[in-house]
C-alpha positions in Angstrom: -63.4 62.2 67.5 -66.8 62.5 65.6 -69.6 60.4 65.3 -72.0 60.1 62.1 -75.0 58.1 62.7 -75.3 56.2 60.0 -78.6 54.6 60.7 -81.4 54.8 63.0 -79.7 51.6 65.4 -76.4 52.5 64.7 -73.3 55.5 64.6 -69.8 55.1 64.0 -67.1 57.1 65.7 -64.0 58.6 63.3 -61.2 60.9 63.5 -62.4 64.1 62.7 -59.1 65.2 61.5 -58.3 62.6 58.9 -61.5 60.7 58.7 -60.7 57.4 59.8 -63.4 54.8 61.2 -62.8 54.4 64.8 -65.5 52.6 66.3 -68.7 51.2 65.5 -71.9 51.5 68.0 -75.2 49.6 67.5 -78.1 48.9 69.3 -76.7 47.2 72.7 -74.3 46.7 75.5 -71.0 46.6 73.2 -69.2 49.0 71.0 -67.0 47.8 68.6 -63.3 48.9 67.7 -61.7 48.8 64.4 -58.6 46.5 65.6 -56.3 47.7 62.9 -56.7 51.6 64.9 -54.1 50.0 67.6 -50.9 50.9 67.5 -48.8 48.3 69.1 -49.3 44.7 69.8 -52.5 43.8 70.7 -52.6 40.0 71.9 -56.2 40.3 69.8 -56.8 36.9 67.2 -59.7 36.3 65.5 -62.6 34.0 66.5 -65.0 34.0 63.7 -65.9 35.7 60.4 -69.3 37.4 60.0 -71.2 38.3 56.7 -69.9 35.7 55.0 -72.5 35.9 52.2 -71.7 39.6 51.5 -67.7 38.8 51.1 -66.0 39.0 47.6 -65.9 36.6 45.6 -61.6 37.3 45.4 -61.6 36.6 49.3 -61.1 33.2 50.9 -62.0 32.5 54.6 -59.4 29.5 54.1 -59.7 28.1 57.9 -61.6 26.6 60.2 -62.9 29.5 62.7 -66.5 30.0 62.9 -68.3 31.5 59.8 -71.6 33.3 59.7 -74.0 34.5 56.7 -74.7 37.8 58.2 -75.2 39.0 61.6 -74.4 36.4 64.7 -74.3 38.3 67.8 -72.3 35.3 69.5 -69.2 36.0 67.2 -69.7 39.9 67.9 -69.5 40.1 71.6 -66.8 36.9 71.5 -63.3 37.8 73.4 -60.3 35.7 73.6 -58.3 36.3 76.7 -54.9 35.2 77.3 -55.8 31.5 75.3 -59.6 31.6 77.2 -62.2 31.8 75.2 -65.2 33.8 76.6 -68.7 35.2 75.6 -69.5 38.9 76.2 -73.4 38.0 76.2 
């Protein structure tokens, strides 16, 4: 694993081999995984959609989870837990 630091708040972790992105660290307590670098079932679901206003304009968000414009640190640190819903913050 490498990491680049692509920003002075923020690096992100990636296979040095092939390249992939791995991880995402920014200022703060959490780190964030890419989900689709699991292999295997997860149990993981989505709670919320963030940078909404950045999205293409080819890509609907066609249901009725929680949608923010850019940055919501609620939706980032969110974790769903056997059916529980809980707040990493």
């Amino acid at each position: 694993m490498t990491w680049y630091q692509s920003s002075e708040t923020a690096r992100r972790g990636f296979c040095g081999h092939c390249g992939s992105n791995l991880f995402w660290d920014g200022a703060g307590e959490n780190i964030s995984i890419h989900a689709g670098t699991l292999d295997g079932a997860t149990g993981l679901s989505i709670v919320g959609h963030i940078f909404c206003v950045d999205k293409g304009d080819y890509y609907e968000l066609a249901d009725d989870l929680p949608k923010a414009e850019g940055a919501d640190p609620v939706l980032t640190t969110m974790v769903v837990a056997n059916g529980a819903q809980e707040n990493g913050i």
